[in-house]
C-alpha positions, -999 to +999 in steps of 0.1 A: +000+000+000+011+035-014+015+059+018-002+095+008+018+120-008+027+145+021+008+181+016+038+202+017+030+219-015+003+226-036+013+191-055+014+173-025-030+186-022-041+174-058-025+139-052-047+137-020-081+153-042-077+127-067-081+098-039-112+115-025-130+128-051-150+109-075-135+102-111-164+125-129-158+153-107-117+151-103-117+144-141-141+181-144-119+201-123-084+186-136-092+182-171-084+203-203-091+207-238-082+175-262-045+165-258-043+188-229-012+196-242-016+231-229-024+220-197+009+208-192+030+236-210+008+258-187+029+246-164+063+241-178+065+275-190+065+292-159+095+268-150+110+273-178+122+313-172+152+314-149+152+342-123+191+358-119+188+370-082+205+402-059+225+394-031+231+416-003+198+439-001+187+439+036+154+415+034+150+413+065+121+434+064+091+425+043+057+430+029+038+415+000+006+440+004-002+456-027-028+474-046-047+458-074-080+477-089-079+500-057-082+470-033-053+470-005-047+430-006-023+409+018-002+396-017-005+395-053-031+366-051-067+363-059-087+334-063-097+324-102-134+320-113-140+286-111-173+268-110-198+244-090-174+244-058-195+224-039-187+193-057-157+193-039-174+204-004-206+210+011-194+245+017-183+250-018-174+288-030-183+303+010-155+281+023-129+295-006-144+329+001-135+329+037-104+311+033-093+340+007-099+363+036-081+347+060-050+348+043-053+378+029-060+371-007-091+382-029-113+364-051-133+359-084-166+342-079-181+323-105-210+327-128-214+291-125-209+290-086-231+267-066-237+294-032-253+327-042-238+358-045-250+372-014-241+345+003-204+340-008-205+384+000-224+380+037-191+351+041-159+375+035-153+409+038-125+406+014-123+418-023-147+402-043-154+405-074-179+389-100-171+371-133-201+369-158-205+351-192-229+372-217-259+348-229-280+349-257-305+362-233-293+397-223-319+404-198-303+376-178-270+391-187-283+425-171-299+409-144-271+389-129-249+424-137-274+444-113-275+415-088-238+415-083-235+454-081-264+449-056-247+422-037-218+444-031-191+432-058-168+457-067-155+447-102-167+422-126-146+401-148-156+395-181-142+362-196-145+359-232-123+334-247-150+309-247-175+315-273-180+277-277-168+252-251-136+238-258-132+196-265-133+184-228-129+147-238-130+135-204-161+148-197-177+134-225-162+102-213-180+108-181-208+118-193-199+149-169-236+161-151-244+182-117-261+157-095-300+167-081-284+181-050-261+203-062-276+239-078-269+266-094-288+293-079-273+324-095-290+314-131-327+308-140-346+279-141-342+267-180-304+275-173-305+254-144-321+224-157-297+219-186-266+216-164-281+190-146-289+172-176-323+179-180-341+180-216-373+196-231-397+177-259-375+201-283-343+191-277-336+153-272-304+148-249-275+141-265-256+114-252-222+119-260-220+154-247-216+166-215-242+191-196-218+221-197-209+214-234-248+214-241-253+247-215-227+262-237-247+254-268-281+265-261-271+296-237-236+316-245-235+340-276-210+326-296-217+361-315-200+388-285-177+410-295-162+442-286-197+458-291-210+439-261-184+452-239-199+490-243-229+474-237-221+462-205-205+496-199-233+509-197-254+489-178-233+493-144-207+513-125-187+486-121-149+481-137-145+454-157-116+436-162-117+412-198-101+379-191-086+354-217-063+377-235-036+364-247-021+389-275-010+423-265-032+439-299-063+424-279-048+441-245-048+474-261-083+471-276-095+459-245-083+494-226-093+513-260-128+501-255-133+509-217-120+483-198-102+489-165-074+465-169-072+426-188-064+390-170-037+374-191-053+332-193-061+307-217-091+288-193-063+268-175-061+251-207-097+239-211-104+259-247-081+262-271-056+232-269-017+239-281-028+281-278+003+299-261+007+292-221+004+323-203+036+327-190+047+333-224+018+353-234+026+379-207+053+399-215+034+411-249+007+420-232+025+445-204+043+460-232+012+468-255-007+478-220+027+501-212+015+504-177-022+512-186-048+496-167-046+469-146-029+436-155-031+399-138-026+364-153-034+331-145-023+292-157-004+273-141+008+289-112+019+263-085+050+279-068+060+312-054+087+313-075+062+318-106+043+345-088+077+361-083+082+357-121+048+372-133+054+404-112+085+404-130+069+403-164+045+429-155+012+417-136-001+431-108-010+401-092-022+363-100-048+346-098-048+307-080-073+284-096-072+247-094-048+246-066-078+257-040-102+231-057-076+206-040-073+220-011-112+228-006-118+187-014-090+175+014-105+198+042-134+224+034-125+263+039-092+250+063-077+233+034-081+259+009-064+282+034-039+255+039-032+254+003-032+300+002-014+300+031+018+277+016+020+295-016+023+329+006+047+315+029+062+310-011+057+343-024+074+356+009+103+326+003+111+339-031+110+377-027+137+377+001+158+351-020+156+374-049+167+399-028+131+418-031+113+433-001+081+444-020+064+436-050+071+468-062+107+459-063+104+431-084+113+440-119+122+426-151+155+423-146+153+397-121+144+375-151+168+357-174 
């Protein structure tokens, strides 16, 4: 008998996820696109930039606290968009809301979450901010818009690299479907019922696709484009950031057309298989911005040491996705802190090694 992997790292969490969580839902949250060949260069890339260090600059002193969008956070960290939580724990996006807090990070809550706005809000009094798909419908665009606003969000985070749902081949093998118990209680009925694999006289099920895959095709506007994002201009106060951007052209017309500031991400590899990994994707994209805006990334992040490196390419800050998934799964709201609370220490780790004693002194050079 194997003995478990020891959580020392955020590896050490996903090994212990796998053995607890079902194959359907581990296979959901850990999956990507096709050969998921982005998923793993995701990964490598970040590892593969060297960092050429300074010796001898009094670290004894530190602080990661920063300012990203106007929020005062802990460290460059917030938690990615990710959805339906609770099939990892009860608790589900609450739990990662108040584990956020306590360690000082902020967070992104899904569209898709599985605990309503208000409640993930009435659960943290950190940042939070709201990301939103915009659906064929707008009125349930607008509405979930005015709901956040409501709710007290104070950005919302547009993601637009998925017109279509990427190839998730393993959850067409799985046949991937919410079970009766779990909801999705920030999106109206008809919504609801298809990701939980229900069917009207008009549309037969399909069984070789998955209930997100066929959410995707009857709901999202595969038509968006820069239009919409005046649109939603003007139907709140709100910034919004647009995430998926991966080429600094897109960056600039993103700023050109109103928006506070872009997220550098490719889905965590779950759209567009063999598309560039973010890490390499970056450094375009804070040279077209030229310090316009606000700027964070996601994709693969798993060590300090890469947070250390995207400062140094030019984001403001990170966001953690899968990483908390893992940690939520081995131990509710104290395992995702477990799992924030290493990659800080981390963060911390790296800055005084590189001889940094703020963020704000990380810079490019530091890279090789």
């Amino acid at each position: 008998m194997n003995s478990p992997t020891p959580m020392i790292n955020l590896h050490g969490f996903e090994a212990a996820a796998a053995d607890l969580l079902p194959r359907m839902v581990y296979d959901y949250y850990a999956g990507g696109a096709n050969d998921e060949l982005l998923l793993r260069s995701s990964r490598t890339a970040w590892s593969d930039r060297a960092l050429r260090y300074r010796v001898l600059r009094d670290v004894a002193v530190r602080s990661q606290r920063t300012t990203v969008l106007g929020h005062q956070v802990d460290w460059p960290v917030f938690v990615a968009p990710m959805a339906f939580q609770q099939l990892a724990h009860a608790d589900g996006e609450v739990a990662t809301a108040q584990a956020a807090q306590n360690t000082g990070a902020g967070m992104i809550l899904s569209t898709l979450s599985n605990r309503t706005i208000e409640a993930v809000r009435a659960g943290t009094t950190g940042p939070l901010w709201f990301q939103l798909y915009i659906y064929r419908d707008r009125g349930v665009t607008a509405e979930l818009v005015q709901r956040a606003e409501r709710a007290g969000c104070t950005a919302l985070v547009l993601t637009v690299d998925a017109p279509l749902l990427g190839r998730r081949e393993r959850d067409l093998l799985n046949g991937f479907r919410l079970p009766p118990e779990v909801s999705v209680p920030n999106l109206g009925g008809t919504l609801r019922q298809t990701l939980a694999g229900g069917h009207d006289d008009a549309t037969p099920p399909d069984t070789t696709a998955s209930a997100l895959a066929e959410f995707f095709a009857r709901h999202w506007d595969s038509s968006i484009s820069w239009r919409d994002l005046a649109w939603l201009q003007s139907i709140t106060t709100l910034p919004i950031l647009v995430k998926g951007v991966v080429r600094g052209d897109d960056a600039v017309l993103a700023l050109e057309h109103g928006a506070a500031g872009v997220i550098v991400s490719n889905h965590g590899g779950r759209q567009l298989d063999t598309s560039i990994p973010t890490a390499r994707a970056l450094p375009e994209v804070a040279a077209a911005m030229a310090g316009r805006g606000t700027l964070l990334v996601d994709g693969g992040i798993r060590r300090g040491t890469d947070v250390l490196k995207a400062l140094a390419m030019g984001a403001q800050a990170v966001l953690l996705g899968r990483p908390v998934l893992w940690g939520l799964a081995v131990n509710g709201q104290h395992g995702a802190r477990q799992v924030l609370q290493l990659l800080k220490d981390e963060c911390d780790l790296a800055l005084a090694l590189a001889g940094c004693r703020t963020p704000a002194e990380v810079t490019s050079d530091l890279l090789e």
